[in-house]
HTML snippet that shows the backbone in 3Dmol.js (N, CA, C, O; Angstrom):
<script src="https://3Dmol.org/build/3Dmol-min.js"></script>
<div id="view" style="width:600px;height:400px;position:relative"></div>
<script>
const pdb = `
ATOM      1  N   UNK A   1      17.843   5.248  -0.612  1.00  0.00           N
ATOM      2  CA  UNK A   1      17.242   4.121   0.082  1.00  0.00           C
ATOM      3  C   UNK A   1      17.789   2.819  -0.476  1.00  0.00           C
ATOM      4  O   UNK A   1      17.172   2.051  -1.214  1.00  0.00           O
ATOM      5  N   UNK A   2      19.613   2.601   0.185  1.00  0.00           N
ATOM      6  CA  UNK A   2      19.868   1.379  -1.028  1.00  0.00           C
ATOM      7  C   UNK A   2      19.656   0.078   0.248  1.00  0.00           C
ATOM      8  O   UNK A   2      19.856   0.102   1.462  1.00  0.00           O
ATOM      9  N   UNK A   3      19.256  -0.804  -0.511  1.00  0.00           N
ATOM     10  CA  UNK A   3      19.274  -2.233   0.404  1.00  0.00           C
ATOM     11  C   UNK A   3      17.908  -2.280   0.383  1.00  0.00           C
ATOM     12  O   UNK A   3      17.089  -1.492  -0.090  1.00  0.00           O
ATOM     13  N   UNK A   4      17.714  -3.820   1.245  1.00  0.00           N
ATOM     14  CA  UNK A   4      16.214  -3.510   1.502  1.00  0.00           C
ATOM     15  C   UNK A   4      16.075  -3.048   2.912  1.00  0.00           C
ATOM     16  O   UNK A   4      15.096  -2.318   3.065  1.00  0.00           O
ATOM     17  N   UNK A   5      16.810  -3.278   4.031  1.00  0.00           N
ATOM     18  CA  UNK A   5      16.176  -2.446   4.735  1.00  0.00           C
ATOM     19  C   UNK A   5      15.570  -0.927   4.354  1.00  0.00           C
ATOM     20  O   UNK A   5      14.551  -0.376   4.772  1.00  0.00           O
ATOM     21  N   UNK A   6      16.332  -0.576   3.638  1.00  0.00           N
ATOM     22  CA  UNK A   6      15.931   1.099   3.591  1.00  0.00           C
ATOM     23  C   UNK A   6      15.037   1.227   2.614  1.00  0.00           C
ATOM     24  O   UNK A   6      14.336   2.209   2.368  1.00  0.00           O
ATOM     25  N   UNK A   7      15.095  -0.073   1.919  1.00  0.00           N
ATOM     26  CA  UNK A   7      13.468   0.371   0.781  1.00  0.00           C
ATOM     27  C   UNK A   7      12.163   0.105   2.128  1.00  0.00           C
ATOM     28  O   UNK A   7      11.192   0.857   2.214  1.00  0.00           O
ATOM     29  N   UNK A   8      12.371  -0.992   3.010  1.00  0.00           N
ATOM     30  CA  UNK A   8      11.381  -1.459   3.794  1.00  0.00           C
ATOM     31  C   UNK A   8      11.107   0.148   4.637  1.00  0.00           C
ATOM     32  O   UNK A   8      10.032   0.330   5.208  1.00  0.00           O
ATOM     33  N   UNK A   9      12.172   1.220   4.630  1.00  0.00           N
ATOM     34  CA  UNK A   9      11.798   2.065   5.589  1.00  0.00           C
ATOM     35  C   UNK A   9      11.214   3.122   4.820  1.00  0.00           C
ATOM     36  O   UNK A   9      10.275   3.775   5.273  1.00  0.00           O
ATOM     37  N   UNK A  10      11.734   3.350   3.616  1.00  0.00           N
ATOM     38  CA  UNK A  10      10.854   4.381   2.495  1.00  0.00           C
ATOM     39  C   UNK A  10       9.127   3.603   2.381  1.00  0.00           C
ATOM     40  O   UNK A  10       8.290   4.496   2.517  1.00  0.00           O
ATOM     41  N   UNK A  11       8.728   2.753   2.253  1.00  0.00           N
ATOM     42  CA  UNK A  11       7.824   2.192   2.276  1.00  0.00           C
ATOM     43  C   UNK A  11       6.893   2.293   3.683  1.00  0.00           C
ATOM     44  O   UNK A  11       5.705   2.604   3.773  1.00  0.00           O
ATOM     45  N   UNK A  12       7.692   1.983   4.576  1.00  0.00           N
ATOM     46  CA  UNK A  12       6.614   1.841   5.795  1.00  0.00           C
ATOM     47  C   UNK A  12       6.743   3.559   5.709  1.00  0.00           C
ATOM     48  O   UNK A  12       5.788   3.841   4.984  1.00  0.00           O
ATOM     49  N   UNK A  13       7.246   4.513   5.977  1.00  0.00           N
ATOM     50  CA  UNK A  13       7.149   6.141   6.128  1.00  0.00           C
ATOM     51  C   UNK A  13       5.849   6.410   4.966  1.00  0.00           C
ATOM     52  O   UNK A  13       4.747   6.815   5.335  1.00  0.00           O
ATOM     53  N   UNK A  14       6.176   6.117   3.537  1.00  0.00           N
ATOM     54  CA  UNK A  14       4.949   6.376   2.915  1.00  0.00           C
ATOM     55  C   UNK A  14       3.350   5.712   3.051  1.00  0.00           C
ATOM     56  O   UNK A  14       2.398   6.190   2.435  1.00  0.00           O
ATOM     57  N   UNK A  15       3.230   4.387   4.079  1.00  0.00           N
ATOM     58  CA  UNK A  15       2.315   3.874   4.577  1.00  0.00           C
ATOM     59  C   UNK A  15       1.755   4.806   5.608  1.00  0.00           C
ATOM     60  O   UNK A  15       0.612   5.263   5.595  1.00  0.00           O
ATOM     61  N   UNK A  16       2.895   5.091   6.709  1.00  0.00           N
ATOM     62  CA  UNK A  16       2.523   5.703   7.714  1.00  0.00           C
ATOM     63  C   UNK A  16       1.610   7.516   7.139  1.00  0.00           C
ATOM     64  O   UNK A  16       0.560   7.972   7.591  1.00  0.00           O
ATOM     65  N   UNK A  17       2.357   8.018   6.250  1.00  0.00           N
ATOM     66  CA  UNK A  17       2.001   9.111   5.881  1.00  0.00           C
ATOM     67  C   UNK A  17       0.710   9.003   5.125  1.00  0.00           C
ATOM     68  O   UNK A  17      -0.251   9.726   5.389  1.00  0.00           O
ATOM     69  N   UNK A  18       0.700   8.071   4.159  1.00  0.00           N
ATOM     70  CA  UNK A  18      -0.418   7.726   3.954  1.00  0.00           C
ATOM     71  C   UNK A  18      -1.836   7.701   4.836  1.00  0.00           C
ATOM     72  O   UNK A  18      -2.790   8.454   4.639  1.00  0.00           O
ATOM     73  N   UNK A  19      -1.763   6.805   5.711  1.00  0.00           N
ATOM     74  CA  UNK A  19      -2.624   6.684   7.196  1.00  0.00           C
ATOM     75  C   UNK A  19      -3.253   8.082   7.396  1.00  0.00           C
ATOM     76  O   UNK A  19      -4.357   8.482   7.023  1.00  0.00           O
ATOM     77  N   UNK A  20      -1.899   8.977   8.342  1.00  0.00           N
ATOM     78  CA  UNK A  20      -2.442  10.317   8.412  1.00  0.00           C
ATOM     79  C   UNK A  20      -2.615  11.504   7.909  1.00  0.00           C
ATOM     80  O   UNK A  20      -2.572  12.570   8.522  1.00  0.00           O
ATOM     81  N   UNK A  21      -2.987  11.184   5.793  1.00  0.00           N
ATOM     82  CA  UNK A  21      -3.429  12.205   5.516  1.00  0.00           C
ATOM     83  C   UNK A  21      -4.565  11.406   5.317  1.00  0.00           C
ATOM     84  O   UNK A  21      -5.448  12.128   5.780  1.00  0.00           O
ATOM     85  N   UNK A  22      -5.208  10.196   4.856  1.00  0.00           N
ATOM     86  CA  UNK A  22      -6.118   9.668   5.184  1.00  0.00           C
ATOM     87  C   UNK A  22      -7.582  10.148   6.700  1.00  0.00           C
ATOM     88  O   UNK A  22      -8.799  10.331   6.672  1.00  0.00           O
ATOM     89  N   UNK A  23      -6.806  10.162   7.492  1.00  0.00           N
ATOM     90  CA  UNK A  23      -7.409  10.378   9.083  1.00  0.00           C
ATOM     91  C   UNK A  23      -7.590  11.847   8.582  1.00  0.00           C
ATOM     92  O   UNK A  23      -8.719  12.062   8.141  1.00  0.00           O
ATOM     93  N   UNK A  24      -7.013  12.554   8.563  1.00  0.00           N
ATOM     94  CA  UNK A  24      -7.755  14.167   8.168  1.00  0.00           C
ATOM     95  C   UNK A  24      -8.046  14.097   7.245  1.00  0.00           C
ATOM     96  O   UNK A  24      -8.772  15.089   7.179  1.00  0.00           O
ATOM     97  N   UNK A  25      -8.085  13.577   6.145  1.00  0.00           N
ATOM     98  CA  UNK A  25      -9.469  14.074   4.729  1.00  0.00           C
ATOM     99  C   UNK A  25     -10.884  13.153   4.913  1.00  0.00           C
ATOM    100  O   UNK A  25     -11.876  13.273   4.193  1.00  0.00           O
ATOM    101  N   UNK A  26     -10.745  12.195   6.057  1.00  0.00           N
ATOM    102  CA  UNK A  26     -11.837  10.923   6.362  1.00  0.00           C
ATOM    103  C   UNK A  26     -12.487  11.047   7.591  1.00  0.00           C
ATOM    104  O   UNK A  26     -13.678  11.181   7.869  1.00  0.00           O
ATOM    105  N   UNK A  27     -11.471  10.976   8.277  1.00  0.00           N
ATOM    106  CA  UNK A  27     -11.487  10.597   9.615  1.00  0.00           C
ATOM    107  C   UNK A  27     -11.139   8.926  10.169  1.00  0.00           C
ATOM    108  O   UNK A  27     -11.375   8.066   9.321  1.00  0.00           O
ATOM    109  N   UNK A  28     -10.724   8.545  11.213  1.00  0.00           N
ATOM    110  CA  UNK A  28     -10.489   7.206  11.446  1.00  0.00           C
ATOM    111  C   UNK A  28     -11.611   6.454  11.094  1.00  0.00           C
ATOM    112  O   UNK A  28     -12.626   7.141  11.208  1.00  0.00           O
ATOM    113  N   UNK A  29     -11.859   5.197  10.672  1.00  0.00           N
ATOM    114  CA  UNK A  29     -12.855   4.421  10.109  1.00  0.00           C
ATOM    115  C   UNK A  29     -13.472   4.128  11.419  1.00  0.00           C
ATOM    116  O   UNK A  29     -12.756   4.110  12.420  1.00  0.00           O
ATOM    117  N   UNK A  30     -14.801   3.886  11.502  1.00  0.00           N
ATOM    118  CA  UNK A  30     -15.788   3.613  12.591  1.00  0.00           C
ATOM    119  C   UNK A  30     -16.191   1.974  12.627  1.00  0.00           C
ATOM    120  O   UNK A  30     -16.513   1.342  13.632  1.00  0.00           O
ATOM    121  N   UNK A  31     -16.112   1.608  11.632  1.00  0.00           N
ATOM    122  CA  UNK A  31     -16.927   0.531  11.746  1.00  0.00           C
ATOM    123  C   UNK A  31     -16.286  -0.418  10.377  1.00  0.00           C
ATOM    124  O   UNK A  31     -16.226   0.212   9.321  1.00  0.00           O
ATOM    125  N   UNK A  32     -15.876  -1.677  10.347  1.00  0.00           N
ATOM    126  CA  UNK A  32     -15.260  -3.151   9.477  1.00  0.00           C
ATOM    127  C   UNK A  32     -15.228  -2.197   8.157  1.00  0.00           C
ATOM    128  O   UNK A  32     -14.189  -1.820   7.616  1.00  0.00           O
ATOM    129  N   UNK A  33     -16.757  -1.821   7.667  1.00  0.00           N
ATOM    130  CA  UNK A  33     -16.828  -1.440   6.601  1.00  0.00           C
ATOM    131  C   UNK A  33     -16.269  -0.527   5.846  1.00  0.00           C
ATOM    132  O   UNK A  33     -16.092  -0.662   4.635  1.00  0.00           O
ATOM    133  N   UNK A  34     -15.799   0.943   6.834  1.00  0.00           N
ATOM    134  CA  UNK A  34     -15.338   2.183   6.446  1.00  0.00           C
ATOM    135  C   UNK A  34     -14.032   1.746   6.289  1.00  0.00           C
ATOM    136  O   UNK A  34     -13.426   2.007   5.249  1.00  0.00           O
ATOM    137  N   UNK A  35     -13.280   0.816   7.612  1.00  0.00           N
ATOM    138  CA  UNK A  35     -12.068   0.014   7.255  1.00  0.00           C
ATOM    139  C   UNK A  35     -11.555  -0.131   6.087  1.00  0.00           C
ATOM    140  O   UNK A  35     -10.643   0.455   5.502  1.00  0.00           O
ATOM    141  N   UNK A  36     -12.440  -1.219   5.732  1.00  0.00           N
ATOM    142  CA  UNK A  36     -11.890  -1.873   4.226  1.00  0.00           C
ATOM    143  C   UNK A  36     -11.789  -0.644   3.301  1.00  0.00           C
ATOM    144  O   UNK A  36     -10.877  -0.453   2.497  1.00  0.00           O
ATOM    145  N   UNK A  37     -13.019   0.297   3.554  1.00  0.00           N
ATOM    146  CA  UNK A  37     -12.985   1.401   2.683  1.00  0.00           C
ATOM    147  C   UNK A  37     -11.665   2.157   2.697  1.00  0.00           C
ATOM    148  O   UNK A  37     -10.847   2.342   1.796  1.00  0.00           O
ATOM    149  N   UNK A  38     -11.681   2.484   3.771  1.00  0.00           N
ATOM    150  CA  UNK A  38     -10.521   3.544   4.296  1.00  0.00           C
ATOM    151  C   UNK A  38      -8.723   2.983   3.697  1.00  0.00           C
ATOM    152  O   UNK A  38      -7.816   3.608   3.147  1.00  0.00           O
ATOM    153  N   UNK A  39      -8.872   1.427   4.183  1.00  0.00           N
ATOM    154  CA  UNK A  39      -7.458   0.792   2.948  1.00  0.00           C
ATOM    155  C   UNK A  39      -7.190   0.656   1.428  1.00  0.00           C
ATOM    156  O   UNK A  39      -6.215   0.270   0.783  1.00  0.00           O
ATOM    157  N   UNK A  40      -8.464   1.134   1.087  1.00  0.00           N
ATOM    158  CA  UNK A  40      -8.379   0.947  -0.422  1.00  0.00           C
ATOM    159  C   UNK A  40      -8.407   2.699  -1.214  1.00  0.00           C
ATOM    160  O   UNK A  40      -7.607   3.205  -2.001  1.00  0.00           O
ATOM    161  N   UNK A  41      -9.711   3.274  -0.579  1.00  0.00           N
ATOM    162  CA  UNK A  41      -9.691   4.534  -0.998  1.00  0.00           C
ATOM    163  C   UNK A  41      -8.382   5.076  -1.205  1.00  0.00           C
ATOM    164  O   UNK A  41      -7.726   4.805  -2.211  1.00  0.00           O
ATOM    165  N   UNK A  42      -7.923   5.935  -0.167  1.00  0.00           N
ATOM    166  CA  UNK A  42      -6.543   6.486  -0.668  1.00  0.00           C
ATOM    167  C   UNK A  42      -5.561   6.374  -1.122  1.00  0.00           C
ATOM    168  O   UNK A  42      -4.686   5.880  -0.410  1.00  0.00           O
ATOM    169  N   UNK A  43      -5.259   6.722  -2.345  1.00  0.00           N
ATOM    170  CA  UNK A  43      -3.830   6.404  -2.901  1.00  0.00           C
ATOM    171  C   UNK A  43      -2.869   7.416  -3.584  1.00  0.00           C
ATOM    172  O   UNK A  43      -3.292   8.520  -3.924  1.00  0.00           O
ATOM    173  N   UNK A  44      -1.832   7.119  -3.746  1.00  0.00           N
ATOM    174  CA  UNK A  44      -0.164   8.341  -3.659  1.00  0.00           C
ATOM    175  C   UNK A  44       0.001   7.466  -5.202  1.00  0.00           C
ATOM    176  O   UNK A  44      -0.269   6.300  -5.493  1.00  0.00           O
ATOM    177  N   UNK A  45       0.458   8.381  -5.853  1.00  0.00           N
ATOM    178  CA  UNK A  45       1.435   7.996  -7.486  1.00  0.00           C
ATOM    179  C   UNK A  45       2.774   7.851  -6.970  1.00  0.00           C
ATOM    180  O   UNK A  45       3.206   8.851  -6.398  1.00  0.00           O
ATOM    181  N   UNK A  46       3.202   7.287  -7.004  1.00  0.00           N
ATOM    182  CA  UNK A  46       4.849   7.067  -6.712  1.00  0.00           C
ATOM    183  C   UNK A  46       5.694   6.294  -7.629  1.00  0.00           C
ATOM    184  O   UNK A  46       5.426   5.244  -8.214  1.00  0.00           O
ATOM    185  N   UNK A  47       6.806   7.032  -7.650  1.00  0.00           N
ATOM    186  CA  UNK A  47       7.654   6.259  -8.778  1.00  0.00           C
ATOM    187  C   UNK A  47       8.342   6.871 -10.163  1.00  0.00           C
ATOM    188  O   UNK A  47       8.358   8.051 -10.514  1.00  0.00           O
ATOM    189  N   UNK A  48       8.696   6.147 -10.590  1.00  0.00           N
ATOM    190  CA  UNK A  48       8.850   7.100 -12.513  1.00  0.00           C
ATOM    191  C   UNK A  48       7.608   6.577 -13.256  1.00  0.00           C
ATOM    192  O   UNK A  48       7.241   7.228 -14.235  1.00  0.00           O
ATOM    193  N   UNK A  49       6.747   5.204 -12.817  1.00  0.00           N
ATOM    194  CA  UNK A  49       5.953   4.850 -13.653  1.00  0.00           C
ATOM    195  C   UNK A  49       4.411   5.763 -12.950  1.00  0.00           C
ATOM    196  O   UNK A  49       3.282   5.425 -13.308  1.00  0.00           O
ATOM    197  N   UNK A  50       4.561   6.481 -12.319  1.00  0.00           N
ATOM    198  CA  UNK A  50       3.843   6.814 -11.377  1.00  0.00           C
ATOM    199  C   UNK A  50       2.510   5.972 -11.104  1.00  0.00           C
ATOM    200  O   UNK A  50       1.435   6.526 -11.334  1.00  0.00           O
ATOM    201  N   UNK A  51       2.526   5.019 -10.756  1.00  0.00           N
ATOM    202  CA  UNK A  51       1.878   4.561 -10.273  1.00  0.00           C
ATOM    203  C   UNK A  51       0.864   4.544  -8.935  1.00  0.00           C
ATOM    204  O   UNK A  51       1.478   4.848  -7.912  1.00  0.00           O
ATOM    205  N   UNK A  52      -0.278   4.310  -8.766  1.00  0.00           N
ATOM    206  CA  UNK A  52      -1.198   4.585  -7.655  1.00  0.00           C
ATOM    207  C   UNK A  52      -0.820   3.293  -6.595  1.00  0.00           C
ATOM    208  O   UNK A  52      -0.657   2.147  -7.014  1.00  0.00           O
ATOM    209  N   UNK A  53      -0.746   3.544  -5.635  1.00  0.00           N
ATOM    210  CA  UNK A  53      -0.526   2.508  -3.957  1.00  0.00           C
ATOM    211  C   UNK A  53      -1.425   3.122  -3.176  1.00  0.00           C
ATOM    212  O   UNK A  53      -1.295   4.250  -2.701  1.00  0.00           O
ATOM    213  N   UNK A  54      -2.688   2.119  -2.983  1.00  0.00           N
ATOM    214  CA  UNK A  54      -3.366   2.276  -1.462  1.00  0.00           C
ATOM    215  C   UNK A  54      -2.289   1.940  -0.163  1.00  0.00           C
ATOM    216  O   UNK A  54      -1.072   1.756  -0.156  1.00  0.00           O
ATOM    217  N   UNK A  55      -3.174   1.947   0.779  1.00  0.00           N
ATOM    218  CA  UNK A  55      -2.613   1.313   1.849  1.00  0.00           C
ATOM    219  C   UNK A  55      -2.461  -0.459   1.558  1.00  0.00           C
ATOM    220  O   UNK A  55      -1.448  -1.148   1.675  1.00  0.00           O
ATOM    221  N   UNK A  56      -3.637  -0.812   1.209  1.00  0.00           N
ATOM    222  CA  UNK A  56      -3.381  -2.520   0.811  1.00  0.00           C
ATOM    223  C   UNK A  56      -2.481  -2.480   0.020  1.00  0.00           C
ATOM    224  O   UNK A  56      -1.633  -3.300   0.374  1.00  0.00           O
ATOM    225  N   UNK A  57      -2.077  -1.766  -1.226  1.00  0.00           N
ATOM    226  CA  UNK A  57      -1.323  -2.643  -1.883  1.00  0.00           C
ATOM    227  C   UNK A  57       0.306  -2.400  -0.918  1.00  0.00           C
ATOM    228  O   UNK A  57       1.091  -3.324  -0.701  1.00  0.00           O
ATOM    229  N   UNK A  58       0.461  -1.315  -0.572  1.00  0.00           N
ATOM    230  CA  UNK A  58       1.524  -0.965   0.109  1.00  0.00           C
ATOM    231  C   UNK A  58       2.013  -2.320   1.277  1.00  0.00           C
ATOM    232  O   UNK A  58       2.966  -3.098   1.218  1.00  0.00           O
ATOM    233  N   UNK A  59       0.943  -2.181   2.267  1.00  0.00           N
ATOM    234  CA  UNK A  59       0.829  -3.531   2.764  1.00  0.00           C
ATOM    235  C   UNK A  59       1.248  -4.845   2.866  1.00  0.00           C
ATOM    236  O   UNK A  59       2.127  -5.449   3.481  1.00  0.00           O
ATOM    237  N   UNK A  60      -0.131  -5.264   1.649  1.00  0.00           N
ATOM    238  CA  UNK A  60       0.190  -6.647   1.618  1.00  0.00           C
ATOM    239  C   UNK A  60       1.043  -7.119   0.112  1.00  0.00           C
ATOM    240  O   UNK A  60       1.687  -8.142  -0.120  1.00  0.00           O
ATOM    241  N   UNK A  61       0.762  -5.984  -0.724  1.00  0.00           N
ATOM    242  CA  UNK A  61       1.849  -6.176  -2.004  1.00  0.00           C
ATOM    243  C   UNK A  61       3.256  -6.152  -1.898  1.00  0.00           C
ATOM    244  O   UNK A  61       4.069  -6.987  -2.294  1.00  0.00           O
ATOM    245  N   UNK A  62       3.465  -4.890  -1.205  1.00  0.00           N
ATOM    246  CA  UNK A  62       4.910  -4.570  -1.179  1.00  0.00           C
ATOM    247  C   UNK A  62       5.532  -5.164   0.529  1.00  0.00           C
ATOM    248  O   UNK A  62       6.230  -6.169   0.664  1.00  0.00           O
ATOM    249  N   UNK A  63       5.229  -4.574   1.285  1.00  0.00           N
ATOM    250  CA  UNK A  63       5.915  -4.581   2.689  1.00  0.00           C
ATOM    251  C   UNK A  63       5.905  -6.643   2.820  1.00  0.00           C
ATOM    252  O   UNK A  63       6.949  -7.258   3.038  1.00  0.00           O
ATOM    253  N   UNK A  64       4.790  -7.220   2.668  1.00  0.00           N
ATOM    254  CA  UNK A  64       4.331  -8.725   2.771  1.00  0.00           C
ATOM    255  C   UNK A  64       4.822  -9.674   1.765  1.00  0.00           C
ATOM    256  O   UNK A  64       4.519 -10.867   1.758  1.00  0.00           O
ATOM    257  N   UNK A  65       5.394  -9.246   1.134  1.00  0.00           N
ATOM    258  CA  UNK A  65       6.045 -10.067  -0.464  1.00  0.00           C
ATOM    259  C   UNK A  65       4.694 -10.403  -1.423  1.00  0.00           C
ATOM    260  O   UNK A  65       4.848 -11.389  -2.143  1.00  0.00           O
ATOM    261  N   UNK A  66       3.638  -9.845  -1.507  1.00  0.00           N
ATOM    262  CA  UNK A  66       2.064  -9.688  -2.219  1.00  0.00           C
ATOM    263  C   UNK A  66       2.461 -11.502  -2.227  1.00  0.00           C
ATOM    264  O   UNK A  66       2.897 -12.302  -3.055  1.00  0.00           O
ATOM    265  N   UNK A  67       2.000 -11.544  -0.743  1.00  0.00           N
ATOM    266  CA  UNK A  67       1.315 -13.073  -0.138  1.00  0.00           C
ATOM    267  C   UNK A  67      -0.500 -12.535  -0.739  1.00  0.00           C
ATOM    268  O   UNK A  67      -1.019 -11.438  -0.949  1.00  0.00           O
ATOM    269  N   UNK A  68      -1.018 -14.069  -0.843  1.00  0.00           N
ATOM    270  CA  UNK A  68      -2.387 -14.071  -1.339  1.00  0.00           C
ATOM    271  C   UNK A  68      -3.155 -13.298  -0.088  1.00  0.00           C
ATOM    272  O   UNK A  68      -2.796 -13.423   1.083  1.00  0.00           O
ATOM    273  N   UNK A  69      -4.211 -12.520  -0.500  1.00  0.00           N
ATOM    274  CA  UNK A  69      -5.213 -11.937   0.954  1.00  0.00           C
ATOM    275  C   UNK A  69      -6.235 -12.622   1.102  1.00  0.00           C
ATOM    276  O   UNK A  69      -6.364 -13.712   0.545  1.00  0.00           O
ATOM    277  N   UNK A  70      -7.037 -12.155   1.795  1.00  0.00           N
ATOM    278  CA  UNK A  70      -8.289 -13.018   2.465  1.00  0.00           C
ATOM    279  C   UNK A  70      -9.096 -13.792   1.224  1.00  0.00           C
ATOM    280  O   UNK A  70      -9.703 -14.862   1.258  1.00  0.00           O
ATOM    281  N   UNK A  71      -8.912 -12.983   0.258  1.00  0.00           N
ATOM    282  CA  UNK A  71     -10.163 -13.280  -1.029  1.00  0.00           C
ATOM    283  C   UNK A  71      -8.972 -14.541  -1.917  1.00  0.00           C
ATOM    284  O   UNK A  71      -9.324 -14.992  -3.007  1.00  0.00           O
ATOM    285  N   UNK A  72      -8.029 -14.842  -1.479  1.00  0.00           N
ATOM    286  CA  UNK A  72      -7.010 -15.543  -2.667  1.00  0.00           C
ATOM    287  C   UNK A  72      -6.193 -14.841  -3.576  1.00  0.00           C
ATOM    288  O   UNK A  72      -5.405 -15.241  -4.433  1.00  0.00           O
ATOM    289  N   UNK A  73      -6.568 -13.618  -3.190  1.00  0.00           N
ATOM    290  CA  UNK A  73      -5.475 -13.047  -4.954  1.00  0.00           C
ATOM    291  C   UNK A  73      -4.478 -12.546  -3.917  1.00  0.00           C
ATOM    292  O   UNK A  73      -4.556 -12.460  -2.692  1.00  0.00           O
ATOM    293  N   UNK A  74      -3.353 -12.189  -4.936  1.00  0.00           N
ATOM    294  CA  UNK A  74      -2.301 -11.159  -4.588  1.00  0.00           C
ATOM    295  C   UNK A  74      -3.003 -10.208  -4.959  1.00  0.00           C
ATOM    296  O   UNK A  74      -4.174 -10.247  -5.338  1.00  0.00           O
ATOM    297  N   UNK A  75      -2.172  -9.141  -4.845  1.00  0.00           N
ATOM    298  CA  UNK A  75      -2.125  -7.619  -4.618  1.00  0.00           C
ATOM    299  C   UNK A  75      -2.081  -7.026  -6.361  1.00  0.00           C
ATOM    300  O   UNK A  75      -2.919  -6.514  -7.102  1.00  0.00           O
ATOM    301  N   UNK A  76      -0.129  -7.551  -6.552  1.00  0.00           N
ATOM    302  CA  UNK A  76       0.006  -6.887  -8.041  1.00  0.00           C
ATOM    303  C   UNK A  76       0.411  -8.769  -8.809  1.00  0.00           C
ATOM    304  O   UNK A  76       1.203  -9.568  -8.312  1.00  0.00           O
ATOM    305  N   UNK A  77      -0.371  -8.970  -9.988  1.00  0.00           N
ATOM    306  CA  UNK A  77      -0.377  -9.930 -10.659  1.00  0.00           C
ATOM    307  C   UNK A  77       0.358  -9.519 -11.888  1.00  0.00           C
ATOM    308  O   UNK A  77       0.480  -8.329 -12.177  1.00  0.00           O
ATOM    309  N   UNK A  78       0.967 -10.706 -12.791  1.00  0.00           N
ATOM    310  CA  UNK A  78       2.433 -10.575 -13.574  1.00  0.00           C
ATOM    311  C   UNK A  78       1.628  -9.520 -14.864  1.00  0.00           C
ATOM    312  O   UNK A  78       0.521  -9.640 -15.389  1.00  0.00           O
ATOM    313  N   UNK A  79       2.605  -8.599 -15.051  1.00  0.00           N
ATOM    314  CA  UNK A  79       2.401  -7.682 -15.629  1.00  0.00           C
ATOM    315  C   UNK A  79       2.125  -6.391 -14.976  1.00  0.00           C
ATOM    316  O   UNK A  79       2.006  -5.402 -15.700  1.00  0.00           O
ATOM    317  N   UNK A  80       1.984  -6.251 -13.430  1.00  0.00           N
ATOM    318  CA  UNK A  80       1.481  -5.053 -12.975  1.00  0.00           C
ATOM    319  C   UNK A  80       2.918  -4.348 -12.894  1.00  0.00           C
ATOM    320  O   UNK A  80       3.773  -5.146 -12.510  1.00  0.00           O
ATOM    321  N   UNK A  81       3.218  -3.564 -13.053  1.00  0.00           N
ATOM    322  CA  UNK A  81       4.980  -2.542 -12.786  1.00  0.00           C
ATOM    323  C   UNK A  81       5.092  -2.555 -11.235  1.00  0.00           C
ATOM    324  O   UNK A  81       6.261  -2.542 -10.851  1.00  0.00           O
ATOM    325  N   UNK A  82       4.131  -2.578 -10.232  1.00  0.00           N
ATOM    326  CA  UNK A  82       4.334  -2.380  -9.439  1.00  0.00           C
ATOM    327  C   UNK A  82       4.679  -3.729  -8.184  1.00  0.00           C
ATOM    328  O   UNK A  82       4.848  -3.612  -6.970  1.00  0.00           O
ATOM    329  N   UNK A  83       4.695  -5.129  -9.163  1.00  0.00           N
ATOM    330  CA  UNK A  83       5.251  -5.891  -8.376  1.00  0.00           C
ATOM    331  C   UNK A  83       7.018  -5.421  -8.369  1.00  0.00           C
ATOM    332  O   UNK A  83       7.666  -4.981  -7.419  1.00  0.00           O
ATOM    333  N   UNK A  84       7.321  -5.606  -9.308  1.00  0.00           N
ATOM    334  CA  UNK A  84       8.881  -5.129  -9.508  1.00  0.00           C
ATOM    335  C   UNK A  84       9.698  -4.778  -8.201  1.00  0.00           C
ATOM    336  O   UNK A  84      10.916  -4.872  -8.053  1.00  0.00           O
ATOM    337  N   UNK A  85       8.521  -4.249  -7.060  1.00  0.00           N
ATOM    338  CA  UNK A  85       9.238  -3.054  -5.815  1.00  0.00           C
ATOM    339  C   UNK A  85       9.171  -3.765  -4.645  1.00  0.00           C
ATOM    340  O   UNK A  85       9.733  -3.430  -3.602  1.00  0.00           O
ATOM    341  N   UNK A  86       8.019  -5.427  -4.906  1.00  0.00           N
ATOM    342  CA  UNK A  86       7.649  -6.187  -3.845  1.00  0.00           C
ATOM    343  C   UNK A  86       9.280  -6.520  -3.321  1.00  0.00           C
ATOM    344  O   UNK A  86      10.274  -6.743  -4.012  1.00  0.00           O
ATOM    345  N   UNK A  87       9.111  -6.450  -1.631  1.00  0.00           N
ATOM    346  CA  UNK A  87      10.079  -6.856  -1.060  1.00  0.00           C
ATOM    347  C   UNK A  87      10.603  -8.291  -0.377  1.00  0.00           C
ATOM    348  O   UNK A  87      11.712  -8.354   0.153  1.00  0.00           O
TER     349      UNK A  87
END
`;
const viewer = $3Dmol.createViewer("view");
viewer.addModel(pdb, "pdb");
viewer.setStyle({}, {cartoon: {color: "spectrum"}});
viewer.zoomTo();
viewer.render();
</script>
């Protein structure tokens, strides 16, 4: 996966996969609340540092350049290993 397009496509595939093993161990979220739940709950180790990625951090950390979210913070703050991969 050299360049960034192809990191942007290893990334969105592990988002997407993410999603639908999410939807079968959950089910699709019903309602704002299960939402938020449903983006944060699940997460994949990936990496050599193996590190944990929800869907948010995948998101708005990596795929978004970890722009600030609704609440003001970024995603991964200096020191997390997993800004390193932000695109």
């Amino acid at each position: 996966y050299g360049g960034p397009g192809g990191q942007l496509a290893f990334w969105l595939n592990v988002f997407n996969c993410l999603v639908l093993h999410a939807h079968v161990r959950m089910g699709p979220p019903s309602n704002e609340f299960l939402r938020r739940h449903f983006f944060r709950r699940f997460k994949y180790r990936i990496g050599p540092g193996r590190q944990s990625f929800s869907l948010l951090d995948i998101q708005d950390g990596i795929v978004r350049g970890n722009q600030k979210g609704v609440g003001g913070h970024r995603r991964f703050r200096r020191g997390d290993y997993r800004r390193n991969l932000v695109l």
